[in-house]
N, C-alpha and C positions, 0 to 999 in steps of 0.2 A: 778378644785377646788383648792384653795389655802391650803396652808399646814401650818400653823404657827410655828416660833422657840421656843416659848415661851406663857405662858398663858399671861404675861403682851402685846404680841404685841397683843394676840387676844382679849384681852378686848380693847385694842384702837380703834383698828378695829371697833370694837363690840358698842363702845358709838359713833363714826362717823358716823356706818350705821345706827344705831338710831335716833343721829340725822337727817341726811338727811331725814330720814324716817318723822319726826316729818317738821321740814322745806316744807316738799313735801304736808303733809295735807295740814298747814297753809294756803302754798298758791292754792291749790284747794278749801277751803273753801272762800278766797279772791275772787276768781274767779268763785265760785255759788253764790254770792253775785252780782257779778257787770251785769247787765242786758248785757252791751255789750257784755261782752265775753260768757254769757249764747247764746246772738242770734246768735254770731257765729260760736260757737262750731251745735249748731241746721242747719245751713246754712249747715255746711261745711260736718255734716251727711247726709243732703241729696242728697249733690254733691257727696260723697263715693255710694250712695245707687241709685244713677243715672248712676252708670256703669253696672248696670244688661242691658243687649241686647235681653234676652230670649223673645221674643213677649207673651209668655204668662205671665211671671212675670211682665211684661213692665205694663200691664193693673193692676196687682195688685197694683201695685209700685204706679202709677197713683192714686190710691186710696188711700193709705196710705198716699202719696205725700200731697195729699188736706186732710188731716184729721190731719194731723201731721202741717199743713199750719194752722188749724182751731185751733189744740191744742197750737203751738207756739204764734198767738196772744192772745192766754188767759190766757196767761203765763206771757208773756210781758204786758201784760193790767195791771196787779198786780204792776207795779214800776211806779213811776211818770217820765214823761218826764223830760230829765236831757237839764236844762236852760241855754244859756250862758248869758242870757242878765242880771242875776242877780246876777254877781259876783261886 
């Protein structure tokens, strides 16, 4: 843990990690917005959730796997396809 000299360095401190803080929503909120990075981040949880090996959780996995499949296009169904020919 850092030890500050002064109260002035730790308000600096102190308004930069607020910032970032604030900065770091934003752009989480940028990116619950944007459908591609939603289907990615969904992809890429169930490529994490594909290293269970256990045969008995395998068959859960499998289940949740198609239900989470069922859930993600109904998710994505909600945003209009993003068009290039109409730029």
């Amino acid at each position: 843990m850092k030890v500050f000299e002064n109260i002035a360095e730790y308000q600096v401190f102190k308004r930069k990690y607020e910032m970032m803080g604030q900065l770091e929503e934003e752009r989480l909120r940028e990116a619950a917005e944007d459908p591609k990075a939603l289907e990615d981040f969904l992809i890429f949880m169930d490529d994490v959730r594909s290293l269970n090996i256990e045969p008995r959780a395998a068959a859960v996995q499998l289940e949740d796997e198609l239900s989470t499949d069922i859930e993600r296009q109904k998710l994505l169904s909600r945003y209009p396809l993003a068009d290039d020919d109409q730029s």
